[in-house]
CHARMM internal coordinates of N, CA and C (Angstrom, degrees):
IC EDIT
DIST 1 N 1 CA 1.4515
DIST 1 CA 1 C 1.5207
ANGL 1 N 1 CA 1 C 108.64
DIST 1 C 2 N 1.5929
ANGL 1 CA 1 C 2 N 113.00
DIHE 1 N 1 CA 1 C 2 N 134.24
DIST 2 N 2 CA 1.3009
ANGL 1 C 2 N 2 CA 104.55
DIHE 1 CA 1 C 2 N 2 CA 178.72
DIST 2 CA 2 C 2.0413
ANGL 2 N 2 CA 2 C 123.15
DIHE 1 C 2 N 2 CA 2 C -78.25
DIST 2 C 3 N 1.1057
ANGL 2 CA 2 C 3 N 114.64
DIHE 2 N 2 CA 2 C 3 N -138.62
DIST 3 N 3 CA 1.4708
ANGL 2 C 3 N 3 CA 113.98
DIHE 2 CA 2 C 3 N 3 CA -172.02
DIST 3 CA 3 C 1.7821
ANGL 3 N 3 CA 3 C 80.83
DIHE 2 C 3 N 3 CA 3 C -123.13
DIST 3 C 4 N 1.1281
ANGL 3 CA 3 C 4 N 141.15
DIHE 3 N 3 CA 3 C 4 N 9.37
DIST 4 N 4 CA 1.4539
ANGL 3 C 4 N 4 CA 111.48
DIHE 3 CA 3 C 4 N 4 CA -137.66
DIST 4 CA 4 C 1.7694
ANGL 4 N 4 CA 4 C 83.04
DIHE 3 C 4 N 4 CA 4 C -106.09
DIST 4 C 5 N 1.6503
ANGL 4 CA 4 C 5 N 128.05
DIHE 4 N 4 CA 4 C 5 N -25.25
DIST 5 N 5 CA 1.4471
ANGL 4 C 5 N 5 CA 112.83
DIHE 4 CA 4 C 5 N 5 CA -174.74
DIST 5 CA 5 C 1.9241
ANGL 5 N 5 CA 5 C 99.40
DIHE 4 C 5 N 5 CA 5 C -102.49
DIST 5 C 6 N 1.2334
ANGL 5 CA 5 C 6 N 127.88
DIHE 5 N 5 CA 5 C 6 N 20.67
DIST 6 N 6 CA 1.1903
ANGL 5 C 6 N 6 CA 123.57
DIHE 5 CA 5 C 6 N 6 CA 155.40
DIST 6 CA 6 C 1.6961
ANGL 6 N 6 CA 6 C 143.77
DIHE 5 C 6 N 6 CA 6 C -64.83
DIST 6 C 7 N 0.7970
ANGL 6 CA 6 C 7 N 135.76
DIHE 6 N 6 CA 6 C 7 N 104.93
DIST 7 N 7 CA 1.8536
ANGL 6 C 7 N 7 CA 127.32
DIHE 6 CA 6 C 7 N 7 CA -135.19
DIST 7 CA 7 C 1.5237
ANGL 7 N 7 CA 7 C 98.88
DIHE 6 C 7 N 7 CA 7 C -124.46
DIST 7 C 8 N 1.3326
ANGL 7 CA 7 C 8 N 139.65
DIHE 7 N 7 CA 7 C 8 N 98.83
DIST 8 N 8 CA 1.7503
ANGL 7 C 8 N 8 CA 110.67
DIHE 7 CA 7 C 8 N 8 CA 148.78
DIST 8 CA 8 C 0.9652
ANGL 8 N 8 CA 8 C 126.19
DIHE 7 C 8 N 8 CA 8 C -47.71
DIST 8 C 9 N 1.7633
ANGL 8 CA 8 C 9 N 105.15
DIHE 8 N 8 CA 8 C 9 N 145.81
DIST 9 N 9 CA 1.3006
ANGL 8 C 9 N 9 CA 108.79
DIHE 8 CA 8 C 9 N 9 CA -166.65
DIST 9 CA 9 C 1.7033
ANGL 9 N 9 CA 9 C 96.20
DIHE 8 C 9 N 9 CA 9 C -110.03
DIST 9 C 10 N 1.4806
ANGL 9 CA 9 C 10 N 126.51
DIHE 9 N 9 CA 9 C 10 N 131.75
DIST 10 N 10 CA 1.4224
ANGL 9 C 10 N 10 CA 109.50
DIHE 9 CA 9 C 10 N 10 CA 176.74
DIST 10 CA 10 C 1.6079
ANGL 10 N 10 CA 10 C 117.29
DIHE 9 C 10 N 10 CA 10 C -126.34
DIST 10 C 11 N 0.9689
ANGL 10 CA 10 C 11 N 119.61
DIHE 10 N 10 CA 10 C 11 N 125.81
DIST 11 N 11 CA 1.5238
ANGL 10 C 11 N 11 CA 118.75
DIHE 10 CA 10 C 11 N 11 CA -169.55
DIST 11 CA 11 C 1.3066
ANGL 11 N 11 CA 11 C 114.35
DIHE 10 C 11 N 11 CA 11 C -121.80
DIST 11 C 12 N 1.7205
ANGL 11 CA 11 C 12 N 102.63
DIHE 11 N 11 CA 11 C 12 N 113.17
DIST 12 N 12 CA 1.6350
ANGL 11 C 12 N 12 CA 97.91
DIHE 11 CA 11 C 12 N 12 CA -174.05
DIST 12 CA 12 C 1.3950
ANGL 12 N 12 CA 12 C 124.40
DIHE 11 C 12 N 12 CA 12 C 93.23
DIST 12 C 13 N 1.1901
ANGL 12 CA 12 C 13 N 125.78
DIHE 12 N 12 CA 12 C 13 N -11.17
DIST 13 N 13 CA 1.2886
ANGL 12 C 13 N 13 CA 134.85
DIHE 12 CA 12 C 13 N 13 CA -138.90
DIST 13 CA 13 C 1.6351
ANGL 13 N 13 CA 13 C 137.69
DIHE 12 C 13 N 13 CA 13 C 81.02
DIST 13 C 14 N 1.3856
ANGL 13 CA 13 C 14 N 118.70
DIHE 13 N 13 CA 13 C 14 N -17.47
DIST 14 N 14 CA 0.7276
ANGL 13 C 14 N 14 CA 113.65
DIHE 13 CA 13 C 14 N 14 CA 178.52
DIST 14 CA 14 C 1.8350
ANGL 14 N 14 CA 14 C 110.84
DIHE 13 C 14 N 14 CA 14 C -117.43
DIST 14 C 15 N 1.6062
ANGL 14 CA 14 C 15 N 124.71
DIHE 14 N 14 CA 14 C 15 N 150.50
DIST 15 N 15 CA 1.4632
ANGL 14 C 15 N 15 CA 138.24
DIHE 14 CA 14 C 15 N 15 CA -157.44
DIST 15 CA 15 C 1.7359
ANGL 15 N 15 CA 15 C 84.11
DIHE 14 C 15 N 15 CA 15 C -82.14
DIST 15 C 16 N 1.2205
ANGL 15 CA 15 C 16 N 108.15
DIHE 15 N 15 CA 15 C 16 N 112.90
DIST 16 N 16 CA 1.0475
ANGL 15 C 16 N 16 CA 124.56
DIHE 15 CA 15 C 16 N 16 CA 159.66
DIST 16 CA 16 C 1.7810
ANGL 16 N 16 CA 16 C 119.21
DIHE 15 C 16 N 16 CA 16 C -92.52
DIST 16 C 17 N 1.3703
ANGL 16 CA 16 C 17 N 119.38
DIHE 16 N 16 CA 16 C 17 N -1.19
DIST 17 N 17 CA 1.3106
ANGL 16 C 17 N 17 CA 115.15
DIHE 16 CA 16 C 17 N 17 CA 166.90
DIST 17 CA 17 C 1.7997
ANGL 17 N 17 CA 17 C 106.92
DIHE 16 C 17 N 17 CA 17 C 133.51
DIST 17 C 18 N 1.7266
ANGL 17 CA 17 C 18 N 104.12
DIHE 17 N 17 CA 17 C 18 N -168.36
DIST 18 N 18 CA 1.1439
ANGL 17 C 18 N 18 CA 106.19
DIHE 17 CA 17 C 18 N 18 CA -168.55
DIST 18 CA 18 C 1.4488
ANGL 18 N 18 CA 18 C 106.74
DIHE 17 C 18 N 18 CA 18 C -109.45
DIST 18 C 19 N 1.6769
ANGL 18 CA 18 C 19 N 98.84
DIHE 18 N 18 CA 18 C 19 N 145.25
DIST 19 N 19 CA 1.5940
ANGL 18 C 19 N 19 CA 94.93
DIHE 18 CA 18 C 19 N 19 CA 151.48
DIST 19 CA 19 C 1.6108
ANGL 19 N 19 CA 19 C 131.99
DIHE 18 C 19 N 19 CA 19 C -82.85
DIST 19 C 20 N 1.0304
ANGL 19 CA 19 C 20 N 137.59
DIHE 19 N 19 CA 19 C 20 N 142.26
DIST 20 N 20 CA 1.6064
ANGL 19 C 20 N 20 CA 111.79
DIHE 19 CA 19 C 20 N 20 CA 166.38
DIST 20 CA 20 C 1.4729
ANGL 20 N 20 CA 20 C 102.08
DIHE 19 C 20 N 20 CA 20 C -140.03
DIST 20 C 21 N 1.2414
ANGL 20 CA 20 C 21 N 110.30
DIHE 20 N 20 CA 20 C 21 N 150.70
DIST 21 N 21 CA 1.5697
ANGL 20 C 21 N 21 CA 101.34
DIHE 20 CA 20 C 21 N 21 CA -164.67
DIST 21 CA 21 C 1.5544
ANGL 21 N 21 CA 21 C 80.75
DIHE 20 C 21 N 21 CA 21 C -125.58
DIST 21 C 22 N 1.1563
ANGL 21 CA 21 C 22 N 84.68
DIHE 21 N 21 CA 21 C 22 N 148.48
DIST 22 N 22 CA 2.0535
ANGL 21 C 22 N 22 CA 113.16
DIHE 21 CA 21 C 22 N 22 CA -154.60
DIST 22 CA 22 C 2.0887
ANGL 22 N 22 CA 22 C 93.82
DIHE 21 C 22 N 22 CA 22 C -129.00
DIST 22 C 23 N 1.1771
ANGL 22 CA 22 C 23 N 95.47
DIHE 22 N 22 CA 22 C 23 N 168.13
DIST 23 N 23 CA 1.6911
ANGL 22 C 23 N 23 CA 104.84
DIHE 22 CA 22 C 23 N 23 CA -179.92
DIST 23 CA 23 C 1.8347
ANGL 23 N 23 CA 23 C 99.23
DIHE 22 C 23 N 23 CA 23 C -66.14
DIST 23 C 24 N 1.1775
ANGL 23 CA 23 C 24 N 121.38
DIHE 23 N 23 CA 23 C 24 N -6.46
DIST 24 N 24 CA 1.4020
ANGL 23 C 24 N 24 CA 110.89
DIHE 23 CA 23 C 24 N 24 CA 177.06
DIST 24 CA 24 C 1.1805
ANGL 24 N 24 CA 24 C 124.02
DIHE 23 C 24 N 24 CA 24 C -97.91
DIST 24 C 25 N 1.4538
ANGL 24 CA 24 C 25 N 100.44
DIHE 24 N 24 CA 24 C 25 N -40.70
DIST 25 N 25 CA 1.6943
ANGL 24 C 25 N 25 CA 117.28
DIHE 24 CA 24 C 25 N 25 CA 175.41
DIST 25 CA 25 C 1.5234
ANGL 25 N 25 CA 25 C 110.01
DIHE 24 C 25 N 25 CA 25 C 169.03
DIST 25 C 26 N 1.3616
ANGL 25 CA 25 C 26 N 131.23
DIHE 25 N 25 CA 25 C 26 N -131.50
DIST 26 N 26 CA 1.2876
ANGL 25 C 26 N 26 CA 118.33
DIHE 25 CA 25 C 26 N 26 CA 172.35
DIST 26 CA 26 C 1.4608
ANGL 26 N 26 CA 26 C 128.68
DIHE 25 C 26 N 26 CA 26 C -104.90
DIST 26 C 27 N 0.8573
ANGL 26 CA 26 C 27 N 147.61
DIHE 26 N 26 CA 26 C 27 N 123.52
DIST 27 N 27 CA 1.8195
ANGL 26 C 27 N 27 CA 156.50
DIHE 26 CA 26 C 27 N 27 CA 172.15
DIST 27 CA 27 C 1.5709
ANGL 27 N 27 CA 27 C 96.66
DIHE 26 C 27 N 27 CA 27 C -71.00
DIST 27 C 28 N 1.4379
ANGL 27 CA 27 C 28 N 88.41
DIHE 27 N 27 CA 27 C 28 N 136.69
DIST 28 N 28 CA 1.7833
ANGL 27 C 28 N 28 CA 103.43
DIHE 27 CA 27 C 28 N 28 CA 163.39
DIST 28 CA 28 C 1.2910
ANGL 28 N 28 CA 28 C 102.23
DIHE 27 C 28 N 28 CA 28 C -101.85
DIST 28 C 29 N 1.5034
ANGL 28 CA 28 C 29 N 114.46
DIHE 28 N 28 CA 28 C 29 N 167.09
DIST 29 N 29 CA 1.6662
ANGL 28 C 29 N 29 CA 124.80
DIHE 28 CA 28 C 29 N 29 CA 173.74
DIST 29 CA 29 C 1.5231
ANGL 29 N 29 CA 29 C 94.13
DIHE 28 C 29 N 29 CA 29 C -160.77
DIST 29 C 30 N 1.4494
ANGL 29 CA 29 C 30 N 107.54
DIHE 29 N 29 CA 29 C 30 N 110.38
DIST 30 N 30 CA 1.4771
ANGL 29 C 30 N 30 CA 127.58
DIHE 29 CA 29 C 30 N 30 CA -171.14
DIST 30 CA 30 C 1.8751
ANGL 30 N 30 CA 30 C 109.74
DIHE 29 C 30 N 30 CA 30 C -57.53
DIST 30 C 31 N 0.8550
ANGL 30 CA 30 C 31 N 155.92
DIHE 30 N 30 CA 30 C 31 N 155.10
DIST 31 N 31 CA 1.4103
ANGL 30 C 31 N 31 CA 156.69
DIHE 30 CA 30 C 31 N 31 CA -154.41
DIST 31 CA 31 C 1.4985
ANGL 31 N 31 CA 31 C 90.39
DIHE 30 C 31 N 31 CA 31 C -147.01
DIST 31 C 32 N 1.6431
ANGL 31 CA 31 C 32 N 136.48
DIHE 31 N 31 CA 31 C 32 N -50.00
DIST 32 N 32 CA 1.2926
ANGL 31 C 32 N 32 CA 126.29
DIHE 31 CA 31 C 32 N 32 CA -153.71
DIST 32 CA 32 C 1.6647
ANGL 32 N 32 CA 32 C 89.88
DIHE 31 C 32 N 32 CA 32 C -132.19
DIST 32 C 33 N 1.0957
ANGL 32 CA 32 C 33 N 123.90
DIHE 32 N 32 CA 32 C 33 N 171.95
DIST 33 N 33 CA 1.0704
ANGL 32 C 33 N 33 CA 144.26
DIHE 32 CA 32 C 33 N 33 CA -173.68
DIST 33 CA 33 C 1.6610
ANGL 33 N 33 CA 33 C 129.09
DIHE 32 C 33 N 33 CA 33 C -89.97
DIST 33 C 34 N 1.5619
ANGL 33 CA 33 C 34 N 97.86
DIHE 33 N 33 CA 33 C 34 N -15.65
DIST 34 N 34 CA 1.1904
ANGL 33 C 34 N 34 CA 124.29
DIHE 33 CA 33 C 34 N 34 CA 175.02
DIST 34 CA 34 C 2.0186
ANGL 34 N 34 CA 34 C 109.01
DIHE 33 C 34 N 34 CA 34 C -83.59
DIST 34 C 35 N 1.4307
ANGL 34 CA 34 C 35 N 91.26
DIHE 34 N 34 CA 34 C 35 N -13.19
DIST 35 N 35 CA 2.0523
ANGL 34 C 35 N 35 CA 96.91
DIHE 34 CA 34 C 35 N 35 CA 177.66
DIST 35 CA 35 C 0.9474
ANGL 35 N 35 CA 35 C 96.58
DIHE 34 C 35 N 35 CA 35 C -112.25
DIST 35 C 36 N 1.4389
ANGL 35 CA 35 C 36 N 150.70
DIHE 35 N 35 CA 35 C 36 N -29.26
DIST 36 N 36 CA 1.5138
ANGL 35 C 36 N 36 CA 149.39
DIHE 35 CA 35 C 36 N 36 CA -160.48
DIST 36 CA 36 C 1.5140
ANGL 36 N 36 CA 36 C 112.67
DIHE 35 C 36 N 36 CA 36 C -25.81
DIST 36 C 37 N 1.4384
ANGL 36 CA 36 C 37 N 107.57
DIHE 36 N 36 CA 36 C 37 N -33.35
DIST 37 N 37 CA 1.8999
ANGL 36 C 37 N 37 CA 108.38
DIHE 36 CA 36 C 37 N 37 CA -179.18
DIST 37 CA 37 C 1.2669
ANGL 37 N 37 CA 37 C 120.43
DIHE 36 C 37 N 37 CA 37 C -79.64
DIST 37 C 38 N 1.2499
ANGL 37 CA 37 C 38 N 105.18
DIHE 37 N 37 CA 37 C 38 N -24.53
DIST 38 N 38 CA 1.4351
ANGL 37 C 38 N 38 CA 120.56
DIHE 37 CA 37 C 38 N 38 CA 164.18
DIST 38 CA 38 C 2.0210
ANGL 38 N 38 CA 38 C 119.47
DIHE 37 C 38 N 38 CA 38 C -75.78
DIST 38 C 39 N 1.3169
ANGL 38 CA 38 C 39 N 103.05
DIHE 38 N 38 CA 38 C 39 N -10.66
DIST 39 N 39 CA 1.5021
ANGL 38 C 39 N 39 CA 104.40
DIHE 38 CA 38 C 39 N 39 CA 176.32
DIST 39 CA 39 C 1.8458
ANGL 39 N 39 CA 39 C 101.18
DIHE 38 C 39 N 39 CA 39 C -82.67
DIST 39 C 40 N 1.4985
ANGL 39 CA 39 C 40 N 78.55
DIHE 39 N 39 CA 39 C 40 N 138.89
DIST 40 N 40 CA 1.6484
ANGL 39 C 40 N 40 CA 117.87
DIHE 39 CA 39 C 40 N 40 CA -179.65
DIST 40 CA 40 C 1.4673
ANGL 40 N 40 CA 40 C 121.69
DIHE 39 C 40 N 40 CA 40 C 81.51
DIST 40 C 41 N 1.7989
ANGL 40 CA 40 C 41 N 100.06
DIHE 40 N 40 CA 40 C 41 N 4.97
DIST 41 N 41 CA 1.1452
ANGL 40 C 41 N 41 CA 90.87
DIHE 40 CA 40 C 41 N 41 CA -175.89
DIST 41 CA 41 C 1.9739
ANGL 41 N 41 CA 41 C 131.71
DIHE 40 C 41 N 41 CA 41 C -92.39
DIST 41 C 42 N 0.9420
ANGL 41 CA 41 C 42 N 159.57
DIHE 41 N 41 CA 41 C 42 N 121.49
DIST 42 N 42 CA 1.2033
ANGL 41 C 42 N 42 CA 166.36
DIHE 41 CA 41 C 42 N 42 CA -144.06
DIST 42 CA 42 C 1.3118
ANGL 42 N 42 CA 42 C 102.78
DIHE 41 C 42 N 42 CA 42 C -81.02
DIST 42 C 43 N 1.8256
ANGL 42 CA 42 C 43 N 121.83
DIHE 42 N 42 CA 42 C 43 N 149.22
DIST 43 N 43 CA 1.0276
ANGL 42 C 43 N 43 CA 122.08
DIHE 42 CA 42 C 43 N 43 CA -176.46
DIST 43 CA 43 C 1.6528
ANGL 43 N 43 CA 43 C 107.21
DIHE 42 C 43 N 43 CA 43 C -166.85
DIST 43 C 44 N 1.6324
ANGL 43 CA 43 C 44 N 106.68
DIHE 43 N 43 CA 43 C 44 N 118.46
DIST 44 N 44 CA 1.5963
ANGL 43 C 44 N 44 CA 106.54
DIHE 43 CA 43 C 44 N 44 CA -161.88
DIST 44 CA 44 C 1.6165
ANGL 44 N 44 CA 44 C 110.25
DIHE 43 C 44 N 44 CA 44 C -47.07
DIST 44 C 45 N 1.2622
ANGL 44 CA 44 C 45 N 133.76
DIHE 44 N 44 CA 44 C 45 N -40.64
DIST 45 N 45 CA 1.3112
ANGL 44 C 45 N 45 CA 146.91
DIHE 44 CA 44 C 45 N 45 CA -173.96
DIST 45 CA 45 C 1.2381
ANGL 45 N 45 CA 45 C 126.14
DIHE 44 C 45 N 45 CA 45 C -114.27
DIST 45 C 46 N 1.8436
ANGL 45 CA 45 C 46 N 133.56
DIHE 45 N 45 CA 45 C 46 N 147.54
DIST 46 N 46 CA 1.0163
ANGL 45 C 46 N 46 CA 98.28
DIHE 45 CA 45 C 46 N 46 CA -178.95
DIST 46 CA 46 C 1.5909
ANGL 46 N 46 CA 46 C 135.52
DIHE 45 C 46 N 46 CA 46 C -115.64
DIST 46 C 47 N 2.1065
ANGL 46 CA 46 C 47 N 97.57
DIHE 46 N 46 CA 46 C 47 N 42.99
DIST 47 N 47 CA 1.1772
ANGL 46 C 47 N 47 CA 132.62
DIHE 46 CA 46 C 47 N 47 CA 175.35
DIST 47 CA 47 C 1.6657
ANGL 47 N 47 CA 47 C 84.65
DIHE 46 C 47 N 47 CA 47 C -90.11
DIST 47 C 48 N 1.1222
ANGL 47 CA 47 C 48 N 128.19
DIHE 47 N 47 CA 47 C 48 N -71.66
DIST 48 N 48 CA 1.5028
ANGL 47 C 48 N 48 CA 101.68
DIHE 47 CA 47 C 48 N 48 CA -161.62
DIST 48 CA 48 C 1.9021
ANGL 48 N 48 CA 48 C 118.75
DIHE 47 C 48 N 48 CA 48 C -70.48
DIST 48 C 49 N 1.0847
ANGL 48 CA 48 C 49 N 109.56
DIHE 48 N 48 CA 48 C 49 N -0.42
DIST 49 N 49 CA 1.6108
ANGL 48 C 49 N 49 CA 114.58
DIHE 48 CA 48 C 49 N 49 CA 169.33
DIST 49 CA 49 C 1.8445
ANGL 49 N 49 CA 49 C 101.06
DIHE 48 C 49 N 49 CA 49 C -62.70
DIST 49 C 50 N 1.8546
ANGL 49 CA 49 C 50 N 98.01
DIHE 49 N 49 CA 49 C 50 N -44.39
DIST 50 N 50 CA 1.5589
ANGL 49 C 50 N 50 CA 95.38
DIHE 49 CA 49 C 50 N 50 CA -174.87
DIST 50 CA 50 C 1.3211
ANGL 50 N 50 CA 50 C 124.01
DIHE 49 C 50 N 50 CA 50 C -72.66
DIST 50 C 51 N 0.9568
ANGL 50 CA 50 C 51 N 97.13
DIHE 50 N 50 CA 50 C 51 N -37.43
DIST 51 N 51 CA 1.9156
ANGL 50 C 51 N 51 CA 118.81
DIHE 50 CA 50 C 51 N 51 CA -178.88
DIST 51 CA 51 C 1.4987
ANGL 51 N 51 CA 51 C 95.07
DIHE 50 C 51 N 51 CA 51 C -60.31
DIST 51 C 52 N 1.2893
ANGL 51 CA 51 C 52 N 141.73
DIHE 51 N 51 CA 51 C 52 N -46.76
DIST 52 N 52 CA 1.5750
ANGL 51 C 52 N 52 CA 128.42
DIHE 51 CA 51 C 52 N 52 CA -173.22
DIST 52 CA 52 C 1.6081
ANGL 52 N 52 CA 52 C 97.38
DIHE 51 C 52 N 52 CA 52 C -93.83
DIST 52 C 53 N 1.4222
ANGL 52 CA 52 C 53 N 135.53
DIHE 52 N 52 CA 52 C 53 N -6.87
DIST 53 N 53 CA 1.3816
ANGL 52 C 53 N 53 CA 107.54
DIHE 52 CA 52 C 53 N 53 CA 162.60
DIST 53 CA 53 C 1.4168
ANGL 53 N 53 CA 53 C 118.81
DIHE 52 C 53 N 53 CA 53 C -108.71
DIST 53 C 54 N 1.3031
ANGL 53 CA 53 C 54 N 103.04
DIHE 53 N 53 CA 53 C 54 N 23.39
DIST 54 N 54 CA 1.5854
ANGL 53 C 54 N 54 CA 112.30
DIHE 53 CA 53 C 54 N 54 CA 172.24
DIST 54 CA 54 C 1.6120
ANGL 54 N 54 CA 54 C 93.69
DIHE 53 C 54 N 54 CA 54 C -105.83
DIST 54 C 55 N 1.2215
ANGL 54 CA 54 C 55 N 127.20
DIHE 54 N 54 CA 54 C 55 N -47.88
DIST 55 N 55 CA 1.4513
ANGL 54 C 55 N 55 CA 119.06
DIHE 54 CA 54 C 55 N 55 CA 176.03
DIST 55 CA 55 C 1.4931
ANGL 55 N 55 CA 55 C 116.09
DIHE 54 C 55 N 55 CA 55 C -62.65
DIST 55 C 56 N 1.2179
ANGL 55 CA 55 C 56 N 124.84
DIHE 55 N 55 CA 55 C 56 N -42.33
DIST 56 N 56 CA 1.7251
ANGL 55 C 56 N 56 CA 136.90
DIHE 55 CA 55 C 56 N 56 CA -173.32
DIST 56 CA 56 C 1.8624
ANGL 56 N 56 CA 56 C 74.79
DIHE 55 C 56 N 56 CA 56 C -53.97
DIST 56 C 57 N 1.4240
ANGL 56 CA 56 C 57 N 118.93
DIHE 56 N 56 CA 56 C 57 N -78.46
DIST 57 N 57 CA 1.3763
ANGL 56 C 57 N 57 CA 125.89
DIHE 56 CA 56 C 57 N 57 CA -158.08
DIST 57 CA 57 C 1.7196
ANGL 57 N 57 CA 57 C 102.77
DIHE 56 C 57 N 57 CA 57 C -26.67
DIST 57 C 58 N 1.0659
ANGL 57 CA 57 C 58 N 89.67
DIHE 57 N 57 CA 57 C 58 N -77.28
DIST 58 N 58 CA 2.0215
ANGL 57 C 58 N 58 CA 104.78
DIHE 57 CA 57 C 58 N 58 CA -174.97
DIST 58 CA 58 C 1.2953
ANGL 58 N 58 CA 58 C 107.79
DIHE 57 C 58 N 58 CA 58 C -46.06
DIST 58 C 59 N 1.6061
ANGL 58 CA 58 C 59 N 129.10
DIHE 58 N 58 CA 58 C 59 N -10.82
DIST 59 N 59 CA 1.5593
ANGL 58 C 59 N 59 CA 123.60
DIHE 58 CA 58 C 59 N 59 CA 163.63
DIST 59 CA 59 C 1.2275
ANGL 59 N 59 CA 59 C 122.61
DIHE 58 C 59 N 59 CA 59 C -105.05
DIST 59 C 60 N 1.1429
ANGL 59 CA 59 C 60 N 124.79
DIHE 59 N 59 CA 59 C 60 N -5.79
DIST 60 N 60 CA 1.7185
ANGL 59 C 60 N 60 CA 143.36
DIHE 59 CA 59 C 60 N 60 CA -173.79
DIST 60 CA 60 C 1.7651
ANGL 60 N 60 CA 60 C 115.79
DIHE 59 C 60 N 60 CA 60 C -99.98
DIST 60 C 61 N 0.9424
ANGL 60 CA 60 C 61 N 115.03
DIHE 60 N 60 CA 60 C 61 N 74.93
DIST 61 N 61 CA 1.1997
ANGL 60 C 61 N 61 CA 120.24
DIHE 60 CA 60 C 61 N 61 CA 162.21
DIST 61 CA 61 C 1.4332
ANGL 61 N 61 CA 61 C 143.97
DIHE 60 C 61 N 61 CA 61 C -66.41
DIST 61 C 62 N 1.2863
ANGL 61 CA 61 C 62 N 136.31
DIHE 61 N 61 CA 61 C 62 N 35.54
DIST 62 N 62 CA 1.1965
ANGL 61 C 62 N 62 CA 149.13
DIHE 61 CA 61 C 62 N 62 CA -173.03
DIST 62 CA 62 C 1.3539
ANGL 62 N 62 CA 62 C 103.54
DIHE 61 C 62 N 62 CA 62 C -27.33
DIST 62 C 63 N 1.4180
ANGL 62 CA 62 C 63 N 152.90
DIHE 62 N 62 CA 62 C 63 N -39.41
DIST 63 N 63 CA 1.5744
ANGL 62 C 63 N 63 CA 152.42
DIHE 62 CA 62 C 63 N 63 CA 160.98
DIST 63 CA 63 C 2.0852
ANGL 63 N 63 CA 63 C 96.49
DIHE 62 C 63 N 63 CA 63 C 94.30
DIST 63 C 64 N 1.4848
ANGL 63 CA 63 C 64 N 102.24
DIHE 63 N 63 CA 63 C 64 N 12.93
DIST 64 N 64 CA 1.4241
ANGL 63 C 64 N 64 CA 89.18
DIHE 63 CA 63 C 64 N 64 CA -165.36
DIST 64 CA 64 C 1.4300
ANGL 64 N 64 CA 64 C 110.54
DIHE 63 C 64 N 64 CA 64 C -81.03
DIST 64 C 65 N 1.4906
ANGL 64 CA 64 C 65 N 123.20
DIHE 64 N 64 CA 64 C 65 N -16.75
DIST 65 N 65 CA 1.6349
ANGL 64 C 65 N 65 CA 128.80
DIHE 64 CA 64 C 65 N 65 CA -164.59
DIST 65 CA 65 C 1.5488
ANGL 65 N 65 CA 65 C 98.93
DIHE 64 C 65 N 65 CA 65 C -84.87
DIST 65 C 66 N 0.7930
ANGL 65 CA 65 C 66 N 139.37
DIHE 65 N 65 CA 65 C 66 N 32.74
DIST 66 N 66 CA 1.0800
ANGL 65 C 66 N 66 CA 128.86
DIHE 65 CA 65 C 66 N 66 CA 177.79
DIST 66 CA 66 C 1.8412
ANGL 66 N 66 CA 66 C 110.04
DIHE 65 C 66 N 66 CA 66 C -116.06
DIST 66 C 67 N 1.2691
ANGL 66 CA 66 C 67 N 97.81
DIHE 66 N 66 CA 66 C 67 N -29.70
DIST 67 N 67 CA 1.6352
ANGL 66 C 67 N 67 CA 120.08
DIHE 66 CA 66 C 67 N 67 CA 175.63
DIST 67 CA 67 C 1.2873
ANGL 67 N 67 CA 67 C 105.60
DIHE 66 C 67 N 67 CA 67 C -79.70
DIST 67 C 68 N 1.1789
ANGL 67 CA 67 C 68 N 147.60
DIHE 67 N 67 CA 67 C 68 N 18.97
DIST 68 N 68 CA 1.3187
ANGL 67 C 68 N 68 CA 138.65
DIHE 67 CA 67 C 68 N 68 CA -128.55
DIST 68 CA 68 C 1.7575
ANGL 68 N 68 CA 68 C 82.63
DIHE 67 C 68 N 68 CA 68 C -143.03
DIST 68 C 69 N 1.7648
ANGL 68 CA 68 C 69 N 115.21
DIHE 68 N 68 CA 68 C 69 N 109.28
DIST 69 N 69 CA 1.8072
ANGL 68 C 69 N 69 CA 102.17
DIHE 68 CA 68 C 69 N 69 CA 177.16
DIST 69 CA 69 C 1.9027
ANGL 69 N 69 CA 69 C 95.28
DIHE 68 C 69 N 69 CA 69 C 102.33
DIST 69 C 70 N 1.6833
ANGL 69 CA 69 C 70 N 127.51
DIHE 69 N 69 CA 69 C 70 N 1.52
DIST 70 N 70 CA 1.4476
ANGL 69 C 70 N 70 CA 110.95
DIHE 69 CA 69 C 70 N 70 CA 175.60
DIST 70 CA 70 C 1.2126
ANGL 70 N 70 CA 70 C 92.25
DIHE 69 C 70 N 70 CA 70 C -118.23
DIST 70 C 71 N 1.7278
ANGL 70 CA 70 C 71 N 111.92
DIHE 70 N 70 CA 70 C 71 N 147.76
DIST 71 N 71 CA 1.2101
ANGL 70 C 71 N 71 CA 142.61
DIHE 70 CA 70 C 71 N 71 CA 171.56
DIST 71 CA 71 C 1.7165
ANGL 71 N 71 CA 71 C 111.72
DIHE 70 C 71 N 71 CA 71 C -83.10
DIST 71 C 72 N 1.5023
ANGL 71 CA 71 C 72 N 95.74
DIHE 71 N 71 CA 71 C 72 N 147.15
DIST 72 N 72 CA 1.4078
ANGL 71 C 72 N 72 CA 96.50
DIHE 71 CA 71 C 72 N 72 CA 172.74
DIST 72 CA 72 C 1.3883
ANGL 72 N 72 CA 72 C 119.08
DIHE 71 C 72 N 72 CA 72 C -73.67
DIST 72 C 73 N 1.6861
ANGL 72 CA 72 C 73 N 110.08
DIHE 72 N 72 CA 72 C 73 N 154.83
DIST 73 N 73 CA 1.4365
ANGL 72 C 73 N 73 CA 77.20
DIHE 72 CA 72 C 73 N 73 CA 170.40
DIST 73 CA 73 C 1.2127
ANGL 73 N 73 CA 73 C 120.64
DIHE 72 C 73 N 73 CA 73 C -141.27
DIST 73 C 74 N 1.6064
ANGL 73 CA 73 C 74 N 124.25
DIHE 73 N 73 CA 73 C 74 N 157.82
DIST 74 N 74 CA 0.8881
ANGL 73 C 74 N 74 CA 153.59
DIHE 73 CA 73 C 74 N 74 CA -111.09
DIST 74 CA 74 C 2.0091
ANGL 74 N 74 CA 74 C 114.38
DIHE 73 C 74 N 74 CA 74 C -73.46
END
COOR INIT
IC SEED 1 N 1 CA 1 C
IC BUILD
């Protein structure tokens, strides 16, 4: 299989993972940790691959950006 139907998928700004379109339809492959539930899973189109990692996104709260810019301290 070549590279040529492989797509990042990015949501929000941040790379939520890959598309790869397989003899069935398309495969996800999670990039961040915040899609991971969504890795391996298949999806006829690759409007509905986006539509469930834009929704997974808006329910997944990791709480980690907020720590992001504090010093230890001392």
């Amino acid at each position: 299989m070549s590279n040529d139907g492989i797509v990042l998928i990015e949501i929000a700004g941040e790379d939520a993972g890959l598309a790869v379109p397989d003899n069935v339809g398309i495969r996800f492959f999670s990039g961040s940790a915040r899609f991971h539930a969504l890795d391996g899973r298949r999806f006829a189109r690759l409007s509905e691959l986006r539509r469930a990692a834009t929704d997974h996104a808006a329910t997944v709260d990791l709480g980690l950006k907020g720590l992001r810019g504090l010093k230890r301290a001392s």
